[in-house]
C-alpha positions, 0 to 999 in steps of 0.5 A, spaced: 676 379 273 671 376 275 668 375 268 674 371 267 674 366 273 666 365 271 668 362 264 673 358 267 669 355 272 664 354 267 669 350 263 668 343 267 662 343 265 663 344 257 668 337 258 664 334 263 663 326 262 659 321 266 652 320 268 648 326 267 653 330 263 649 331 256 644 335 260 650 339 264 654 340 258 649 343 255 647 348 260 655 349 260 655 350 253 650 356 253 654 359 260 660 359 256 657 362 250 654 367 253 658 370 258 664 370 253 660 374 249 658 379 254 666 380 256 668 381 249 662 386 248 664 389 254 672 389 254 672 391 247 666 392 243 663 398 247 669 403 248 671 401 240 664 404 238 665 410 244 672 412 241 669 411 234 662 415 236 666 420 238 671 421 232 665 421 227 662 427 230 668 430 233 668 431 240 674 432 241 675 437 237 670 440 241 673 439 247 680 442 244 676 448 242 672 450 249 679 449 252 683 454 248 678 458 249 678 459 256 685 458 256 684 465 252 679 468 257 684 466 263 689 470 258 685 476 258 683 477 265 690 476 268 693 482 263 
């Protein structure tokens, strides 16, 4: 949220006309493009390569394993 209200903030700068704007919209060009990207990294890119990471190498396989495992081990000692 307070990615989003940076960029929206930043916005009057990127329109800004008048003195002294070239030098404003420029700054606010760079503050707009970086901080767009860093959200969209961080919003999608990273928990995409995550979840992709973890199919390759089969994590949840693994994990589906290891519980069936124990949930066998609880089996045996309750009988």
């Amino acid at each position: 949220m307070t990615a989003f209200s940076f960029i929206l903030g930043v916005f009057p700068l990127v329109i800004a006309s008048g003195s002294g704007a070239e030098a404003r919209k420029v700054m606010g060009m760079a503050l707009l493009g970086g901080m767009s990207l860093a959200t969209f990294l961080g919003v999608f890119l990273y928990p995409m390569l995550f979840i992709f990471i973890g199919k390759l190498f089969g994590y949840e396989k693994q994990r589906e394993r290891q519980l069936a495992l124990e949930g066998e081990s609880k089996n045996t000692e309750d009988a």
